[in-house]
VEXSETI-875562 format. One record per residue: z, x negated, y of N, C-alpha, C in turn. Coordinates in pm, whole numbers, plus 50000, padded with zeros to 5 digits. Layout:
BEGIN
ZXYZXYZXY;...
END
This chain:
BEGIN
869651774990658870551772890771870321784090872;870601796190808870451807290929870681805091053;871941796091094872481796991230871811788891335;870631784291271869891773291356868741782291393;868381793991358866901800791375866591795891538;867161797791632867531798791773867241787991828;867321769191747867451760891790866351753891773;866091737491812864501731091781865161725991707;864221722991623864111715791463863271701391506;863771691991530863531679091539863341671991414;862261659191413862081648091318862771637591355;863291629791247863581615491291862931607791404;861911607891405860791600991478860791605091584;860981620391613861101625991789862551623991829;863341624491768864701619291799864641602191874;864121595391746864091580591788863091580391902;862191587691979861571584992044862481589192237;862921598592196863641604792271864831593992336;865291587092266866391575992266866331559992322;864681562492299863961546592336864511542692150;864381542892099864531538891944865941537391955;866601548691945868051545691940868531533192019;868061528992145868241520392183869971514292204;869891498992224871431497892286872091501992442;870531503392522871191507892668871521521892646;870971532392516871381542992556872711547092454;872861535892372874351538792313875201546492372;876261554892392877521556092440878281550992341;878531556792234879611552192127879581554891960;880751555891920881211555591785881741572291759;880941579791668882121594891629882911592291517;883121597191449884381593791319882821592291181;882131596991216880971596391072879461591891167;879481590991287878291585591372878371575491462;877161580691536876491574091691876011585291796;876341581191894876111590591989875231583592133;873701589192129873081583492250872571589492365;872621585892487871531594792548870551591192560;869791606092597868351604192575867701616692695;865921615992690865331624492741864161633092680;864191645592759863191650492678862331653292776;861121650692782859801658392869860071668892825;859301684992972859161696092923858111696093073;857051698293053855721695593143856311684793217;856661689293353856721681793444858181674693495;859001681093412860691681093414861131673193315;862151666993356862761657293224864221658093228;864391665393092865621671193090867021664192990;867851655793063869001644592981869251651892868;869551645892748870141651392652870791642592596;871921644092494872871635992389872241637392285;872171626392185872071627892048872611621891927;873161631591857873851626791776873831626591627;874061617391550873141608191440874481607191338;874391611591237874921608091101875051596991091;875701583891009875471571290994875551572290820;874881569590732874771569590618876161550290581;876981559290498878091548090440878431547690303;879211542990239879771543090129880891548690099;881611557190236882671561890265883061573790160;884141580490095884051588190016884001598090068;884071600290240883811611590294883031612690352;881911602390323880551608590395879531602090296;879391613290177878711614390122877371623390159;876341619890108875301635490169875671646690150;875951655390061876501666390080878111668890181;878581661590184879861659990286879031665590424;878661654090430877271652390592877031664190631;875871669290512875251682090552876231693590550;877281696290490878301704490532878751701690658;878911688890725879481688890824878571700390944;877001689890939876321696790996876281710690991;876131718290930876341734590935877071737490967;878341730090954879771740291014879641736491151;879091723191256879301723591358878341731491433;877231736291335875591744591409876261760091373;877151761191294878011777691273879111778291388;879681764591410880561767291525879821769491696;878831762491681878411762391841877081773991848;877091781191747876041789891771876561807091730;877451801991613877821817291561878871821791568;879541810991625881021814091673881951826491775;882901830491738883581834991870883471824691964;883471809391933883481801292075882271799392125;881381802092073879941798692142879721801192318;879191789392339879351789892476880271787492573;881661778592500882811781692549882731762992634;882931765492769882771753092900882991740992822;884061737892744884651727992699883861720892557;882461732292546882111725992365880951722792461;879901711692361878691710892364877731723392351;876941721192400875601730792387874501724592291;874621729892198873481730592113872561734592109;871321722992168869511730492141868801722592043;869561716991945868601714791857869161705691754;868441704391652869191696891507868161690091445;868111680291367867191674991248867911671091147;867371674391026868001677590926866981676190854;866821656790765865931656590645867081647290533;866201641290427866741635890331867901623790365;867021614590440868101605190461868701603290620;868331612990696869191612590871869421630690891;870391630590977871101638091037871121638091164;871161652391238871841649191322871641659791420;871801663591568872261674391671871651665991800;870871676991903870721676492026872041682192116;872371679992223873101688492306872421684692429;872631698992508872141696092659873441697392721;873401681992751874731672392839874311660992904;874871665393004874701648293148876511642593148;876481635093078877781629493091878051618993143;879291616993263879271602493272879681593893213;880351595993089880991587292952881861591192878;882391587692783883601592092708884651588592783;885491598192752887081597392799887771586192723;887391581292630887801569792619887661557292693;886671557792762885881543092900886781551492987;886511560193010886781569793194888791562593197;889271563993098890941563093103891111549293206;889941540393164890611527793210889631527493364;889041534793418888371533393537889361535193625;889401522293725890491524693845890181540393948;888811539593927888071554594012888701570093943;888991568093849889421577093767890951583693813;890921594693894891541597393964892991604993931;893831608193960894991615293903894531630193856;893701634293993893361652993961892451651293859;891441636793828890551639093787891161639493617;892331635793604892911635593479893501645693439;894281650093528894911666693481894211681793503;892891675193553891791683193539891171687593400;890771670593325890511671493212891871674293075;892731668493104894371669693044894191690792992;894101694593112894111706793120892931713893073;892081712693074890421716793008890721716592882;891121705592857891221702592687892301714192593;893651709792682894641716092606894261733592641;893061737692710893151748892721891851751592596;890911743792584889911741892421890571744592303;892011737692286892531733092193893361747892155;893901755492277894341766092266893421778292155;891931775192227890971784492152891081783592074;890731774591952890251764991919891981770391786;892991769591786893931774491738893711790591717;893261794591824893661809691811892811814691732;891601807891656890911812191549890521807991472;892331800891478892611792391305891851781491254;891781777591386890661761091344891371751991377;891471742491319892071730791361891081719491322;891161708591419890151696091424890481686191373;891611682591380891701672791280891491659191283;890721653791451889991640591424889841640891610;890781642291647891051641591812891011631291849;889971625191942890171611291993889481612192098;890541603592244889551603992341888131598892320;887351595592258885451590592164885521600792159;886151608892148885201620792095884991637292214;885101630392301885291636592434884161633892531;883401638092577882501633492706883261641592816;883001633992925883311641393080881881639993136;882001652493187880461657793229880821655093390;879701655793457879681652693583880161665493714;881051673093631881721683893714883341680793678;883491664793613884821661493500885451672593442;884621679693367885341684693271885321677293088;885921679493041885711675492903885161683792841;883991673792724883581681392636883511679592497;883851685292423883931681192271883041682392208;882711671992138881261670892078881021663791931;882121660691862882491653691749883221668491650;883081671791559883891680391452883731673491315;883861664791267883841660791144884791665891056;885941669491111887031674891014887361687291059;886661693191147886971708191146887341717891074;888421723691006888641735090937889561744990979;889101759290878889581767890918888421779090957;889141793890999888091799791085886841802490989;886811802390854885561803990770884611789790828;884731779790889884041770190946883931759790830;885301756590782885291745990643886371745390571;886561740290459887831737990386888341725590366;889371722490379890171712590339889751703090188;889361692090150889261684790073889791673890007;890121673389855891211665589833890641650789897;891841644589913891881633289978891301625490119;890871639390163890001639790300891471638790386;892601640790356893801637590451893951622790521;893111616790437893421599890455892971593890558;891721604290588890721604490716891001607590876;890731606190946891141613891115890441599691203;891201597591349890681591491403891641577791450;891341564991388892371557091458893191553991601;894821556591572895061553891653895481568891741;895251579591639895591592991665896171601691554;895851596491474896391603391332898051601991343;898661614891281900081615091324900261604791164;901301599591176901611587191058902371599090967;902901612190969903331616290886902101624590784;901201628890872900501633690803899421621890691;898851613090759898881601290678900081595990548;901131599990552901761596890393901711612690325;901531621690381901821633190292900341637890291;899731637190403898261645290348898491658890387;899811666090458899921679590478899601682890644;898981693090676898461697490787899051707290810;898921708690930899651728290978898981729291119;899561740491164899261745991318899421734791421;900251725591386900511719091473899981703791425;899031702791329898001691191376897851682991483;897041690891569896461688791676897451681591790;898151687391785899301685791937899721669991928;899721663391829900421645991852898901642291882;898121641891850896921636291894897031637992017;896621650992046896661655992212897641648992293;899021650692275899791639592324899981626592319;898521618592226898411607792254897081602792328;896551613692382895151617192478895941617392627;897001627092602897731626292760898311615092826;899341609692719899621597892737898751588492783;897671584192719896691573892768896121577792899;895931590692942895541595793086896361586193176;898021594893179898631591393269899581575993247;898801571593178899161554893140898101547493120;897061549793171895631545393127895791531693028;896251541192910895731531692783895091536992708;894581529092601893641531792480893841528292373;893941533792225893831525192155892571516392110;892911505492096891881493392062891441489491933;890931492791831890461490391749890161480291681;889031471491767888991458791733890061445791718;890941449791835892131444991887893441445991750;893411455491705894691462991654895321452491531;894581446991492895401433191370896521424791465;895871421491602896401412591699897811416891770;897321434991821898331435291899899571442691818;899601448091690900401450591630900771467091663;901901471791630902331484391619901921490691768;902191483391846902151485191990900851493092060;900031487391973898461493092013898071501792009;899051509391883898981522691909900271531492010;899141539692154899991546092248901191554492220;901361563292141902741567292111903131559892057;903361544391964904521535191917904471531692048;903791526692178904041518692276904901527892367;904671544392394904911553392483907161554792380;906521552992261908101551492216909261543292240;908791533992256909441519992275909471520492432;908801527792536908691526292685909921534592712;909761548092647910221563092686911811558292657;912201550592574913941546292585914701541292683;915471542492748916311537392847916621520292804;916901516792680917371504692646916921501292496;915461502392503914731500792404915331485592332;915451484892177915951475892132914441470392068;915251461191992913521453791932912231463691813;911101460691854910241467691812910261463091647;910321471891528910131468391434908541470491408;908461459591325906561458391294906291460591160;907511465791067907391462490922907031482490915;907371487190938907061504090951906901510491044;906621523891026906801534691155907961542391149;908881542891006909791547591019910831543991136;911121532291135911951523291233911851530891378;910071532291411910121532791560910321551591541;910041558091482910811572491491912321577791538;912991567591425914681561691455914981555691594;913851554191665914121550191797913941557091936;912521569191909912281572991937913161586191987;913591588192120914711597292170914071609092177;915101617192123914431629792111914461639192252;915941638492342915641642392463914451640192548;914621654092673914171645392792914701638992915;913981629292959914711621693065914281619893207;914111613593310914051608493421912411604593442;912351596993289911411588593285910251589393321;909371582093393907871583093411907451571893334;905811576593257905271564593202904121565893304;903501569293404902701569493479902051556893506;900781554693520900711539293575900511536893741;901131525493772901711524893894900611523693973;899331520893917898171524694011897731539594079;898211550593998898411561893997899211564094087;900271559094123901551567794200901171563694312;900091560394365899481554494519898711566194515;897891574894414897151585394427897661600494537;897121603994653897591609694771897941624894711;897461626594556897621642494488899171636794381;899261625494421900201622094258901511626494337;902231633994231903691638694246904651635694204;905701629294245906791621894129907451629394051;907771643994085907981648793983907141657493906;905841657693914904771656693814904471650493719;904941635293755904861622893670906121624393551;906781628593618908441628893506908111638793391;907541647393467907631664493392906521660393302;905251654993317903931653193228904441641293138;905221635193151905531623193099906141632092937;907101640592984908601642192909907401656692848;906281660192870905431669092810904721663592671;904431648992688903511641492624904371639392543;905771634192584906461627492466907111641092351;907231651592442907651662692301906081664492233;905061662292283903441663492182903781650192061;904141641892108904311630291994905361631191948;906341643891932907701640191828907261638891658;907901630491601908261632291458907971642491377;908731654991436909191664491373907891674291489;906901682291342906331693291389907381702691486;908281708291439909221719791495909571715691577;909551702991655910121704291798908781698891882;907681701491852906311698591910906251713391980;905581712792104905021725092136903851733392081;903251743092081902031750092098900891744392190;900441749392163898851742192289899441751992374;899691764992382900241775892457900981768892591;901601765292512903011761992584902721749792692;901821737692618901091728792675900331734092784;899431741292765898931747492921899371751693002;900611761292945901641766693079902261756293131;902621746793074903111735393127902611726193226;901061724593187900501716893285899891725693403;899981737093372899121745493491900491748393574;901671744393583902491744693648903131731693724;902031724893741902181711293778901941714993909;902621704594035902151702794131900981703494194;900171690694129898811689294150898101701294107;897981710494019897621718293951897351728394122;898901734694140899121745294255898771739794368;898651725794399898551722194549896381718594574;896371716094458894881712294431893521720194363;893871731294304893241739194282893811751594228;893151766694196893601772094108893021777693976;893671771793868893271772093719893721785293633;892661794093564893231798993511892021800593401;892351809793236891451804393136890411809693161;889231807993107887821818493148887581831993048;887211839293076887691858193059887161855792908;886021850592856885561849092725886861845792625;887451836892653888411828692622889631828792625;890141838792652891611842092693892281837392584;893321832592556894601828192476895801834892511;896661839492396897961843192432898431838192560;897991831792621899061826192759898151831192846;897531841092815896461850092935895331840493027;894881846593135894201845193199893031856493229;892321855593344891671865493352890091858293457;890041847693456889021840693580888111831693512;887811822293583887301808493533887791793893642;887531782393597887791775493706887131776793787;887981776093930887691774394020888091765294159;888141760694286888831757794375889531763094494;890351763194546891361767594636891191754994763;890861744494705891251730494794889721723194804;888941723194919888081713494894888101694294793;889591695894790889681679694750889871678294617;889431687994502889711688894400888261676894357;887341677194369885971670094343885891661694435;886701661994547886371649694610887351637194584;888541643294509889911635394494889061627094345;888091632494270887441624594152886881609494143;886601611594280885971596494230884761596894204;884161604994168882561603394038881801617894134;882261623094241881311629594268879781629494316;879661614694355878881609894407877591602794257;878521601694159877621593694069876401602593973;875171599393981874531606593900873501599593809;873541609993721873161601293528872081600893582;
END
């Protein structure tokens, strides 16, 4: 594993110790093939937070041991040997363990939770969303531009760090970029509740993967929903945010069919409209813009079309949101110089407005 020379080489045992034994207070969550906890590490007199993240041994046909340990290398080749190395939006990698029967990665991260919990926090602020909205789709940009695509987008698989930015810390299906290859029947795989339903019957991927996921990450921002998992036998088609954002986004939505997804496609309007799906707790927010709300709304819903060819670019997605209200009145964003993407940039984030961190909510909270 050349690409690890650089990093600590951990045992099971210093991992589990690090964690309180993988404890349940330090759970955060579920990745598409793990567990993800925090933890600490002594270093003399300093004790320094860290994440850790753990393989889960299954019967799954895609997480076999050799599956696993491929995974592992391609994500210790991406965060170490990469053009992206180092890039705001990934984890930091200091360390890995890697024996017969566990797996798994250190990162040095203070997070205050996954973007999957953060969606439904009333504290969870408008800037603090198109803060992260925008972080991401500007990752996702990279992240394209050297032919990688992820494959397994889910707000779980996101931490917001205590400056709210997002960070990605899950790659199980990463390919592309010399990082990994595509595997038969590995199409069947992704993340519930994000997987585009076309690619699920055909198994075919392209450039534009990524973007219905993403637009079902935005959506849940500025509609603070989630999909529910446990829930999902109960609540039916609905549970998942683009069938619900489909059935909303119509002027005179007719009855929801539950027998397919074809149905709700056929329903699904391809224009844009008026419409806000915003949640109305939001539009009390003193940064929220009504026609921010329309414009991000009618952004999300071309990320979830049907049809790849009328989906945007991540490109296009950033110019879009960095031309938001809140965006110009609340800070100014542009990509960081490492990182540039066809849609330029030349800076890093920064602020213009003292109320960009204070409009969060979470400035005050510490891990």
């Amino acid at each position: 594993m050349e690409s690890a020379t650089d990093l600590v080489e951990y045992n099971y045992e210093g991992l589990a110790s690090i964690t309180a034994g993988f404890s349940k207070e330090n759970f955060i969550g579920d990745t598409l093939f793990g567990k993800v906890f925090r933890g600490k590490i002594q270093q003399d007199l300093e004790t320094q937070k860290v994440v850790v993240k753990i393989w889960v041994k299954t019967t799954s046909f895609a997480s076999t041991p050799d599956r696993q340990k491929s995974r592992l290398d391609n994500e210790i080749k991406l965060l170490t040997n990469s053009d992206l190395k180092g890039h705001p939006n990934l984890v930091k990698l200091i360390g890995f363990f890697c024996e017969t029967e566990h797996l798994g990665v250190v990162y040095e991260l203070k997070p205050l939770d996954t973007l999957e919990k953060l969606i439904l926090h009333d504290d969870f602020t408008w800037v603090a969303q198109i803060k992260v909205a925008l972080e991401f789709a500007c990752l996702l940009e990279c992240l394209h531009d050297q032919q990688l695509l992820h494959r397994s987008i889910s707000a779980a698989h996101l931490m917001v760090d205590q400056a709210l930015s997002p960070r990605l810390f899950d790659f199980a299906m990463l390919v592309g970029g010399g990082v990994g290859e595509i595997r038969s029947r590995e199409h069947a795989f992704g993340s519930h509740g994000y997987v585009d339903p076309l690619i699920s019957l055909t198994g075919v991927w392209s450039d534009k993967t990524d973007v219905l996921p993403y637009g079902v990450i935005l959506l849940g921002l500025i509609a603070k929903r989630v999909y529910d998992l446990k829930n999902a036998r109960y609540l039916g088609t609905l549970n998942y945010v683009f069938f619900w954002a489909w059935t909303e986004y119509n002027e005179n939505p007719a009855k929801t069919p539950s027998s397919s997804c074809g149905g709700m496609y056929k329903k699904h309007k391809k224009s844009q409209s008026n419409k806000s799906l915003v949640d109305k707790s939001l539009e009390s927010d003193q940064y929220f813009d009504p026609g921010d709300g329309v414009e991000i709304t009618n952004l999300a819903m071309r990320c979830v079309e049907e049809n790849p060819e009328r989906q945007p670019m991540m490109k296009e997605v950033v110019c879009c949101l960095r031309e938001s209200n809140v965006v110009k009145k609340s800070c100014h964003v542009v990509l960081p110089k490492m990182y540039v993407g066809s849609s330029g940039g030349d800076g890093i984030l920064c602020t213009s407005s003292p109320g960009l961190l204070e409009a969060s909510g979470y400035v005050a909270i510490v891990y």
